[in-house]
N, C-alpha and C positions, 0 to 999 in steps of 0.2 A: 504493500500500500504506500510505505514511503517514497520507495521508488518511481510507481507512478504519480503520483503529485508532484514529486521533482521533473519529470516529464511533461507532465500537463501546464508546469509554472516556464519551461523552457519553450514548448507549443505555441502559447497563449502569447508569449514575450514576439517570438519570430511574426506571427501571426498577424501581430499590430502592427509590427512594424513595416512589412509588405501589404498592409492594409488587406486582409484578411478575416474570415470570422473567427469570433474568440469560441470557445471548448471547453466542456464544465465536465467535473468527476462526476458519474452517476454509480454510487453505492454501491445500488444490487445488479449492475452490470460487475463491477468487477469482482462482487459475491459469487455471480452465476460461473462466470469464469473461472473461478478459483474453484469452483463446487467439482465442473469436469476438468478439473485435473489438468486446466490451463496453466502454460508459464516456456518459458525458453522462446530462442529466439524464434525459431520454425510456427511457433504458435506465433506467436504474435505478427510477423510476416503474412502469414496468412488469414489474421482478422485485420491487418491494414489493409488486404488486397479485397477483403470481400468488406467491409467500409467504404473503402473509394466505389467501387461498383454500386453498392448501393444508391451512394452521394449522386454518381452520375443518375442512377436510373431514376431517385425521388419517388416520393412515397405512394407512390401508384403500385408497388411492388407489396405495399400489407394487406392490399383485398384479395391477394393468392394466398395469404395466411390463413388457416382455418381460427374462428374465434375463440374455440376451445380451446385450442392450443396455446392461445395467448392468456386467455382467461384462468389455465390453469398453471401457468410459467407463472404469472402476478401473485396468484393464489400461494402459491410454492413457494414465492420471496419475501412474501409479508410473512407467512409464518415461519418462517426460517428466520427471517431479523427478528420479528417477534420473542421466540424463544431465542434467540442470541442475547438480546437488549435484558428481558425478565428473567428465564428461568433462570441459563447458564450462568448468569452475572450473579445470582442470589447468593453463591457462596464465595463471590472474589470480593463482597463490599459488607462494610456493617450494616448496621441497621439505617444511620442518618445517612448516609449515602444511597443506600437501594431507597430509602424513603423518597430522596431525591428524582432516581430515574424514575419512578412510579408519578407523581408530581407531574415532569418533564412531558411523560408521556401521555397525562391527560390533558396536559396544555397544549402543547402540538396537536393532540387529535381535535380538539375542540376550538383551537382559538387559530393555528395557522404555525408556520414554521417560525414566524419571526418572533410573537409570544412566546414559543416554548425556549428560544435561544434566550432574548431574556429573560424568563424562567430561572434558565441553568445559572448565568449568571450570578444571577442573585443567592439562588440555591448553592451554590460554592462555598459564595463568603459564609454564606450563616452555617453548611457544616465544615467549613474548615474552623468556626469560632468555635462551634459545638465541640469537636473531634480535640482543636489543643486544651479545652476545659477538659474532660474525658481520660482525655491518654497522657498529657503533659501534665508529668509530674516536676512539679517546681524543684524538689530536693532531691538532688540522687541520693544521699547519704550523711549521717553525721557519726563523726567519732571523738572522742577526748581527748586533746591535745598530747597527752601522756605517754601516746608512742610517735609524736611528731616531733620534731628539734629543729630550732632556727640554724643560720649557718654564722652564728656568733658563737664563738670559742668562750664555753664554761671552765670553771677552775671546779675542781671536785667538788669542792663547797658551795657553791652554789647547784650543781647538780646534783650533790644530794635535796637541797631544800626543792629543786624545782621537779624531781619524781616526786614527791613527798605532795607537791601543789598542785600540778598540772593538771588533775583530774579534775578541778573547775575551771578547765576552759574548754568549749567545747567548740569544734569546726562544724562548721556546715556547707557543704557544696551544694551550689545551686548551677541549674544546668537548663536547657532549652530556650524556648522566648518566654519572656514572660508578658502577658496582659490583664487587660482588668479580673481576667477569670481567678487562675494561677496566682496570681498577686496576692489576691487576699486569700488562697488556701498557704500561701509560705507565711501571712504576718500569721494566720491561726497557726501552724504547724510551729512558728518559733515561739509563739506566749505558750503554746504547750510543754514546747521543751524548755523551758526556762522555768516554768513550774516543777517540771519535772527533776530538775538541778538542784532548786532550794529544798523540795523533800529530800534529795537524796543529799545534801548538805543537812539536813536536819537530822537525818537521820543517823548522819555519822558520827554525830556529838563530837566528843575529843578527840584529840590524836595520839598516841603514843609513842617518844619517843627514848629508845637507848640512852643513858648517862654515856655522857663524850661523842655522841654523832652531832649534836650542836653544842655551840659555844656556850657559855651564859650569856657574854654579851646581845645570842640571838634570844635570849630569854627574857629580858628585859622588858618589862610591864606590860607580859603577856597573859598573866595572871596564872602560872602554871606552877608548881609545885612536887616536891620530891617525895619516894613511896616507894621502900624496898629497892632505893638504885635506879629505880626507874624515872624517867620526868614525865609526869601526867600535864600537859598541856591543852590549854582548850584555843581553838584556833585562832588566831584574829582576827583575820578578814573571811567574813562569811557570804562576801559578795562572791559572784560569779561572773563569767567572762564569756562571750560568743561571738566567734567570728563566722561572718556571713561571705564565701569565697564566691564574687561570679564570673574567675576565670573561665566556666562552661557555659556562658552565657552567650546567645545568639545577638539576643535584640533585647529592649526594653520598650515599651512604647509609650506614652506620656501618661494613663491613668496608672500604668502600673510603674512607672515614678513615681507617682506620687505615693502610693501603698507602700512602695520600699520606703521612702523616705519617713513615714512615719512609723516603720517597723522601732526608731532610736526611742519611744515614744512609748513603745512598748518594751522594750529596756529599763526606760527609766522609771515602769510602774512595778516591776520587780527589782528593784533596786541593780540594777548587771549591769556591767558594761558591754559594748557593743563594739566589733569590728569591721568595716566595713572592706573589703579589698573586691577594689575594681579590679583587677586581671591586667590591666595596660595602663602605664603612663600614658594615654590619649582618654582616659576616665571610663566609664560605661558607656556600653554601646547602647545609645539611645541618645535622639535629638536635645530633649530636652536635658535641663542643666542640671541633672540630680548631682553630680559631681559639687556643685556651685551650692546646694542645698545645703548638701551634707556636710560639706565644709562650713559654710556658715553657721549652721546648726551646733558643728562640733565646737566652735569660738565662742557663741553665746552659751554654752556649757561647760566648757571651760573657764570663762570668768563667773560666772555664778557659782560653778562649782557643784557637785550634791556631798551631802556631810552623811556618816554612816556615824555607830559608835566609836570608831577609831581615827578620824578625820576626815577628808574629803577626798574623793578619788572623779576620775574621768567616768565618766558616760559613752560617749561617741569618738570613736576616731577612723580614719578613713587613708588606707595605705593602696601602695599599686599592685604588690604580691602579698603573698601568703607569707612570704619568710619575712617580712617587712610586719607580718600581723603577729607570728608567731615571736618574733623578738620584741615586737611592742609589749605584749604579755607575759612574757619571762621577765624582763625589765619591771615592769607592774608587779608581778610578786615577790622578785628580790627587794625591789624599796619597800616595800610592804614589811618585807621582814627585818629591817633594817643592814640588807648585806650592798653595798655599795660599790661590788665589782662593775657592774655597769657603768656606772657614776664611773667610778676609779679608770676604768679603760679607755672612756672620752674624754677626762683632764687628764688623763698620759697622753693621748694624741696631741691635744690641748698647749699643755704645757715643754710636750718635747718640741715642738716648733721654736721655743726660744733660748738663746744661748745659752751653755751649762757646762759647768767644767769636767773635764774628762771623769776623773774618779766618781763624781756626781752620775752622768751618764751610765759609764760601767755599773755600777750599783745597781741602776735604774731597769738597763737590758739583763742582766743578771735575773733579778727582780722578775721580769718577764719569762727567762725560759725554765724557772722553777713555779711561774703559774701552769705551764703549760704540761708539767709531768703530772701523771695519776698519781696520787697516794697512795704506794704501794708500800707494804714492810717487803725489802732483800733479805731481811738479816736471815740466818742461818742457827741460829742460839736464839734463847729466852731473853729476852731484855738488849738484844744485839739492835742498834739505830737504826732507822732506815738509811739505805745508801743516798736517796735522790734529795738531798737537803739544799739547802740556798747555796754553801761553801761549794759543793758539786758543781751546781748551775756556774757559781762564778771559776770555777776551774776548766769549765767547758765552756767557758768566753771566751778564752785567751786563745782559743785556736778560731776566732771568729776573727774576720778582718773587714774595719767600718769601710764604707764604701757611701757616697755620695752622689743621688742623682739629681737630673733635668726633669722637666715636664716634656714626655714623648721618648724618652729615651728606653730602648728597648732593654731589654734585663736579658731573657733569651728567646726565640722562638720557636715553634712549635713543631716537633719531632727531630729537634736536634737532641745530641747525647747530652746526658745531664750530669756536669761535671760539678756541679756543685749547691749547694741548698742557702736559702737567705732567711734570714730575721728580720721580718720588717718593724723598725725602731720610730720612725718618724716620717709621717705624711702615707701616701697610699698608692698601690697599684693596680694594674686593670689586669684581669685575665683573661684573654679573649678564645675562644673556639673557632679558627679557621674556617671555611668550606663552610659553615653555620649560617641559619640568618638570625648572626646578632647575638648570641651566645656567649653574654659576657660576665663578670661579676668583680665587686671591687676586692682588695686585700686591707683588712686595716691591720696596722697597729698593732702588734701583740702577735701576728701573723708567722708560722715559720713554713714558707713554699719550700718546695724542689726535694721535700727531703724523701719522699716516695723514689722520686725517680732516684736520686743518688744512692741510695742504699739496696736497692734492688738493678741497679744500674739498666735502668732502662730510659725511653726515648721520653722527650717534654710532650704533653699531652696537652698543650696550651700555649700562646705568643704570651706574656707578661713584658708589659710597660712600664711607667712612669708616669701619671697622671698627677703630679704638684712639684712644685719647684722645692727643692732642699728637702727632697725624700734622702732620709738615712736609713740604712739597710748593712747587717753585718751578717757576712758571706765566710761559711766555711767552703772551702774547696775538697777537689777528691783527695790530694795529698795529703792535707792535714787528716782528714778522714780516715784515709790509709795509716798514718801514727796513730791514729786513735785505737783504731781495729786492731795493731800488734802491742802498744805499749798501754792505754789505758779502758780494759774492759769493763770497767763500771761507767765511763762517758761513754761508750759504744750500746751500753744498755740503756741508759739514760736516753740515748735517741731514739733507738730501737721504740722504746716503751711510748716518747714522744708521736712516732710515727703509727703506731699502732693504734695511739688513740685519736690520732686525725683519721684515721681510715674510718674508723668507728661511726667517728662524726661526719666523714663526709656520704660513709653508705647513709647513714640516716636521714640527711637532708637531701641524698637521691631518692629515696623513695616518698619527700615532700613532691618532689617533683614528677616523680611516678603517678602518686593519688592526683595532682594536678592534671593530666591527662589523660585520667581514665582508663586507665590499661589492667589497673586492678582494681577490683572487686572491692569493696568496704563491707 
């Protein structure tokens, strides 16, 4: 059928232009034909040779037709489309579609062909409105932030408190188009699960934790209490936390802007905070300016603030990814608790930008690659130190060598050998993905690249730049490495252990990126 239409549209084209008559598809001619077993070219040569003949002779040639003949050819194509259009169709369509063709087909019989076309027309929009109310569901899935992780480097202490927390924050994927329909089954489906979170916050009462898994200092006028070695703590912050991801989102169309945008609305009648991640620095996909809403919204919320028992916390914020929502909310419950590695990590970027004298400095990076080892006991005997202490880290400086970059200036790129691993000390770098479109991400501060590839000696898996003027950067090389590996095997663990645990963390923020694409199942 496509075929001849593209024939009939080439016909008609030639036809006008040699001033010609034009030629229209008839249906159940090319039904009949297709019924015996018409097609190739031989057939069709031969219904162009007995079409011109007719065309010559003119229709003086249908009163040698017997009427019956014609009569029961008509007969035999009406029901034949008939049961094509009704019966056979009944189980390729639901229900608001065959409603449709049924509709269609008493409007054409009764009103003329041009009624029933706009009929269908009409018929379309309203079941395709019907069908994505029906089948499109707003939320693919929601899970607990608690097997999810930012691509922000924790110190142990802090990831212990934030297994311990992350069970109130919970994602939500949202996925297809949304409209007036769908809209308002996602704000019901999130006051549900937001109900759902403070019973199961209520539920939980206190927490329990071990003597010596937290400091005192994280105990502090949390109002918890000692019992047989144990600390009976009762939580502090009982608010909850929900981010709403619409990476999987098509379209937004302006009534169901508006429903999202009051979704923050209903956050803030459960007392929760809200996340909002568009999926793209260019905001949500929808004309209207929910982007512009939600932002405003989240500033007149942030200056008034909402007060809980334990002070004031955010309401609404609004980020471009997930890993941007997922660290706004680890950040949220370290201050919470009073651990200020967050804090502490952006006044080192902060304050390493201004001059500092060498011994200062050294302390400083030192300081850094003993945040970065796990707490682990080496010792071998009862009461034996751990190996990986501050004195380590600063002994496994001195085979670092400071290095100073440009803005642009390449560090190495991508599938070359990897001769050597960096520390990044002050200012930031880009890692780009090649052949990608666009596949980038920044390094801060506190960062140690290359050490994969060096220690397994394999190819860069990435170009890395220079992205700030007076980025400092200290660079072990493969030689020094190589002394390391014969002469001091406690720094050779010490990296080992370093690198093991960025694997860790970078499988885990792969499979942020996994849930973000759908590929698995929740």
């Amino acid at each position: 059928m496509n075929h001849e239409l593209i024939v009939h549209g080439w016909s008609n084209l030639l036809s006008g232009v040699f001033g010609g008559l034009q030629n229209y598809l008839c249906y159940s001619n090319s039904v009949l034909y297709y019924k015996c077993n018409g097609g190739g070219k031989v057939c069709g040569f031969f219904l162009t040779c007995a079409t011109t003949l007719f065309f010559v002779i003119g229709p003086s040639a249908v009163q040698y037709i017997p009427r019956c003949m014609a009569g029961c050819l008509l007969i035999y194509l009406g029901i034949d489309l008939m049961k094509e259009a009704l019966l056979d169709s009944y189980s390729l369509f639901d229900q608001i579609e065959y409603c449709s063709v049924l509709i269609i087909t008493v409007v054409m019989t009764s009103a003329g062909m041009t009624a029933g076309l706009g009929m269908g027309v009409i018929l379309s929009a309203v079941a395709f409105t019907l069908q994505m109310f029906k089948h499109s569901e707003p939320i693919r899935g929601a899970m607990p932030a608690s097997t999810l992780k930012s691509s922000r480097l924790r110190s142990p202490r802090e990831q212990k408190h934030l297994e311990a927390n992350l069970d109130r924050v919970t994602v939500v994927q949202v996925q297809g188009t949304l409209f007036f329909g769908n809209a308002t089954v996602l704000s019901l489906q999130v006051d549900e699960l937001l109900q759902g979170m403070h019973q199961g916050m209520r539920q939980g009462g206190c927490a329990l934790y071990h003597q010596g898994d937290l400091g005192d200092e994280e105990l502090g006028g949390s109002g918890g209490k000692r019992v047989s070695g144990m600390m009976i703590q009762r939580r502090p912050m009982r608010r909850v936390t929900i981010v709403l991801d619409f990476t999987l989102v098509r379209s937004i169309d302006s009534s169901a802007s508006d429903t999202v945008a009051k979704i923050a609305f209903v956050a803030q009648k459960h007392r929760a905070s809200i996340v909002f991640v568009r999926g793209s620095s260019d905001g949500f996909p929808c004309q209207a300016p929910l982007s512009d809403q939600l932002t405003q919204a989240s500033e007149r919320k942030q200056t008034t603030n909402t007060h809980d028992d334990e002070g004031t916390f955010k309401v609404l914020h609004v980020v471009n990814s997930l890993d941007e929502a997922l660290e706004w909310c680890e950040d949220c419950l370290l201050a919470d608790a009073g651990l200020d590695v967050g804090t502490r990590s952006r006044n080192t970027s902060a304050c390493s930008r201004l001059p500092c004298d060498p011994a200062q400095e050294f302390n400083t990076v030192a300081k850094l690659i003993h945040q970065l080892c796990p707490e682990i006991d080496v010792g071998t005997e009862k009461g034996q130190e751990p190996s990986l202490t501050l004195d380590v880290a600063k002994e496994l400086l001195k085979f670092f060598k400071r290095r100073e970059m440009k803005a642009g200036e390449v560090l190495w790129h991508q599938s070359e050998s990897s001769t050597f691993m960096v520390l990044v000390f002050r200012g930031k770098l880009l890692s780009v993905l090649e052949h990608e479109a666009g596949t980038s991400e920044l390094v801060h501060p506190g960062s140690l690249i290359g050490d994969f590839g060096l220690l397994n000696r394999v190819s860069r898996t990435s170009t890395v730049t220079c992205s700030e003027d007076r980025t400092v950067v200290y660079v072990l090389n493969l030689h020094e490495w190589e002394l390391i590996l014969e002469q001091h095997c406690n720094l050779a663990y010490m990296l080992f252990q370093i690198c093991i645990r960025y694997l860790g963390r970078r499988c885990n923020h792969v499979s942020n990126r996994v849930w973000e694409s759908h590929c698995l199942p929740i």
